[in-house]
C-alpha positions in Angstrom: -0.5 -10.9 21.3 -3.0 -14.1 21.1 -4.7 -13.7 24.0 -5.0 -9.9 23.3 -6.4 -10.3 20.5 -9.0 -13.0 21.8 -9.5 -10.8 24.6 -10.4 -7.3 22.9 -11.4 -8.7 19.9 -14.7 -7.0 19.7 -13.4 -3.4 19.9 -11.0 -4.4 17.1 -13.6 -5.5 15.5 -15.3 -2.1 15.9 -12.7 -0.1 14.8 -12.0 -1.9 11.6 -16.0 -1.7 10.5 -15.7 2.1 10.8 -12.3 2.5 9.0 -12.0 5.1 6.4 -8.5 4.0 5.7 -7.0 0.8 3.7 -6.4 -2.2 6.0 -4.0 -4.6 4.9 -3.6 -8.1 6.4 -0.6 -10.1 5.5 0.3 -13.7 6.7 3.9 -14.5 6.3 5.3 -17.4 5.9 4.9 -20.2 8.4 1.7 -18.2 10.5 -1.5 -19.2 11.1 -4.6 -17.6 12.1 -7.2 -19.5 14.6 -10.4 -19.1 15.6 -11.1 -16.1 17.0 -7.9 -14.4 15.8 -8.7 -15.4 12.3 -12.5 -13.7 12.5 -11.2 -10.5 14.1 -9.3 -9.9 10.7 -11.3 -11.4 8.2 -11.9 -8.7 5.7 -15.3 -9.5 5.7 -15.3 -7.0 8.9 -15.0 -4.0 6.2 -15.0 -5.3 2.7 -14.6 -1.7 1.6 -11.6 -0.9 3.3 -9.9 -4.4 4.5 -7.8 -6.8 2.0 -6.0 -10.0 3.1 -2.5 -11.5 1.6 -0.6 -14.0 2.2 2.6 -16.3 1.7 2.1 -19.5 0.2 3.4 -21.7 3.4 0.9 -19.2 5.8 -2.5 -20.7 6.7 -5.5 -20.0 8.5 -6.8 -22.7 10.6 -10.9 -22.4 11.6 -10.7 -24.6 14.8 -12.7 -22.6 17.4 -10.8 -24.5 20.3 -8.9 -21.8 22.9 -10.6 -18.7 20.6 -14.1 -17.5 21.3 -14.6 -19.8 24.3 -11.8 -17.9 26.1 -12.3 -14.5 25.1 -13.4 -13.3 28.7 -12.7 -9.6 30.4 -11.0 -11.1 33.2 -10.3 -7.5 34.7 -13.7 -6.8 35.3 -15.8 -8.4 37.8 -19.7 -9.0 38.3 -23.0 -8.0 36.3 -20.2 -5.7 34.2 -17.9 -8.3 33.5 -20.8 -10.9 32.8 -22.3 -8.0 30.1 -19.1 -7.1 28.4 -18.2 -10.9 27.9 -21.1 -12.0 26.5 -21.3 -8.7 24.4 -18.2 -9.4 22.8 -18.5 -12.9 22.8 -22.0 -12.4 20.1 -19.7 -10.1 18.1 -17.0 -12.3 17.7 -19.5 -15.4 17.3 -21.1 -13.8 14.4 -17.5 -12.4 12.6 -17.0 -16.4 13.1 -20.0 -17.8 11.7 -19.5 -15.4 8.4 -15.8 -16.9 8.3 -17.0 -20.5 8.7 -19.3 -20.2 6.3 -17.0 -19.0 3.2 -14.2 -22.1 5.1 -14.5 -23.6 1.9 -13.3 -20.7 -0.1 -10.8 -19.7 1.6 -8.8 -22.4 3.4 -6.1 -22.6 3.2 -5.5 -19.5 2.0 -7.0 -17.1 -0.5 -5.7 -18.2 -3.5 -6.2 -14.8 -5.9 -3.9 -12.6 -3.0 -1.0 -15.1 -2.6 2.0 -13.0 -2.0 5.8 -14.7 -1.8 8.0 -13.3 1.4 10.2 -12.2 -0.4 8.0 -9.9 -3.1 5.3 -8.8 0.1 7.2 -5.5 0.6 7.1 -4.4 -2.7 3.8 -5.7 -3.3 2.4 -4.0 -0.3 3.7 -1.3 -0.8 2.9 -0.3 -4.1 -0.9 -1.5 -3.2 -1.2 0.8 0.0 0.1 3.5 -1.8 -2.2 3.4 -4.3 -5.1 2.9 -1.8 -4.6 6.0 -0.2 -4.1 7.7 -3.2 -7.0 6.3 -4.6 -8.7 7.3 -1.2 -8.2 10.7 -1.7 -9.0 11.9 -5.6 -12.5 9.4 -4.2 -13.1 11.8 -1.5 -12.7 14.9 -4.0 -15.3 13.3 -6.2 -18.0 12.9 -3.6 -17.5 16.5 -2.2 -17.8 17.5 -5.6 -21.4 16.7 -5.7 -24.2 18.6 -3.7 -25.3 17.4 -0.9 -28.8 16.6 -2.4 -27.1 14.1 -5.3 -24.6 12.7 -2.1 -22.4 10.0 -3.6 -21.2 7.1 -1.0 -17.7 5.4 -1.3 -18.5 2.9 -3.5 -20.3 5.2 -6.3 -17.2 7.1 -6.3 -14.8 4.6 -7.1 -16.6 3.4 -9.7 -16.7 6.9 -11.3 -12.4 7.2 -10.6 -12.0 3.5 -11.9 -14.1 4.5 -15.3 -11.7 7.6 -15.9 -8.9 5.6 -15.3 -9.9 2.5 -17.7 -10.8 5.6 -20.5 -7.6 6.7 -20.9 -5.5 3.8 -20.0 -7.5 0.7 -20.3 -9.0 -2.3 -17.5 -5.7 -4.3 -17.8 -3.8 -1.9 -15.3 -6.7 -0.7 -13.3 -6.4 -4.9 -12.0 -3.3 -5.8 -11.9 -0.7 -2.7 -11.8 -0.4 -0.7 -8.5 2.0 0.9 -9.6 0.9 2.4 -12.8 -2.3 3.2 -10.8 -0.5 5.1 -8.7 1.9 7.4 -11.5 -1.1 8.2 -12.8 -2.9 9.0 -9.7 -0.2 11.4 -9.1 0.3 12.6 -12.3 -3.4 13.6 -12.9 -3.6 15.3 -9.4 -0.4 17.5 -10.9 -2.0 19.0 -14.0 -4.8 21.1 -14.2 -5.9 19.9 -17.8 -6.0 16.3 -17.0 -8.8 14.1 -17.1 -9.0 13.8 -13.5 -9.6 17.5 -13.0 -11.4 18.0 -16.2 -13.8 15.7 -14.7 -13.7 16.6 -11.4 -14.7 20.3 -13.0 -17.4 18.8 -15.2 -19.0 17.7 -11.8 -18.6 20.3 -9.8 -20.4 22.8 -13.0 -23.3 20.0 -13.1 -23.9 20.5 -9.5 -24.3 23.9 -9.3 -26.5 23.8 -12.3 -28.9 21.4 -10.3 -29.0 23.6 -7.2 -29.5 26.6 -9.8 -32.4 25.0 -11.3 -33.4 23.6 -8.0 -33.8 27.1 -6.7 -35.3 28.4 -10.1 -38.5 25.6 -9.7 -38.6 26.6 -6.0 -39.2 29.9 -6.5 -41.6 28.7 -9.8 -44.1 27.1 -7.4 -43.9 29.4 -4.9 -45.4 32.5 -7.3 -47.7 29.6 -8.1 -49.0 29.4 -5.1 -48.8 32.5 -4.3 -51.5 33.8 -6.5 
């Protein structure tokens, strides 16, 4: 799996920047990450989408010895296999330098998302859960809006994470997965909550812009007409 990773490394590292889905990256107990392995999976790669975790005995060692230098398509042969080496060797050099750079912050291992063994299951679970739940009421918000007034991933969660914090406070938005999650649920369920209320409230705002949108249109078009 090591020298898998080292050796398709950049097309992992392609398909996690255009990931629509959570990625989560544990460490359990006793691993370490090196090198070239550790840069594939920073979540650096796609901050919106990726989160690491780990056990307090895991680690993630930055040596660059038997990672990068190695990461060769020995398949391939020639002017093609020359090309796609160096290719992905660039890729991965730069997912290193960003790592290498934050090696102060993170080593040994991200202190804020330590996760015992024993509690990583339930922990996980609960998280991913709520990510993709999460995932889709934020997709419902931006196809609420018109096209014109597009809203991108991040604008959206913003707006879900203020409707949550109204009617339930910060506190749990932080630091309870679970209760995210009920709620999530729960809202999705009734037609009167503040989730759909909302969602409504939107969708009426942006036909009103298209309305009036059209209305000025037509305005300066008998304008201009005459």
């Amino acid at each position: 799996m090591y020298e898998e990773i080292l050796k398709f490394g950049a097309e992992i590292v392609r398909a996690l920047r255009r990931a629509t889905a959570p990625v989560l990256v544990y460490i359990p107990p006793g691993a370490e990450l090196r090198g070239g392995a550790w840069a594939v999976v920073d979540p650096n790669v796609n901050s919106a989408r990726m989160e690491m975790y780990a056990d307090p005995e895991a680690s993630k060692n930055f040596d660059r010895r038997g990672s990068i230098d190695d990461v060769l398509v020995k398949t391939e042969t020639g002017r093609e296999a020359e090309g796609r080496a160096r290719e992905m060797e660039a890729e991965l050099l730069q997912c290193e330098k960003s790592a290498k750079a934050r090696e102060k912050e993170l080593q040994p291992i991200y202190h804020e998302d330590i996760i015992p063994w024993r509690d990583s299951r339930r922990v996980l679970y609960w998280r991913l859960r709520r990510l993709l739940l999460q995932n889709e009421q934020e997709r419902r918000i931006q196809s609420a809006v018109q096209t014109a007034d597009s809203m991108d991933h991040g604008a959206a969660s913003a707006t879900l994470r203020r409707w949550f914090t109204e009617d339930r406070g910060e506190t749990q938005w932080e630091h309870d997965n679970e209760a995210v999650c009920k709620w999530l649920e729960a809202q999705a369920c009734d037609d009167n909550s503040v989730l759909e209320r909302n969602l409504r409230a939107i969708k009426q705002d942006a036909v009103m812009q298209a309305v009036n949108g059209l209305v000025m249109i037509e305005y300066y078009r008998g304008i201009l007409s005459h």
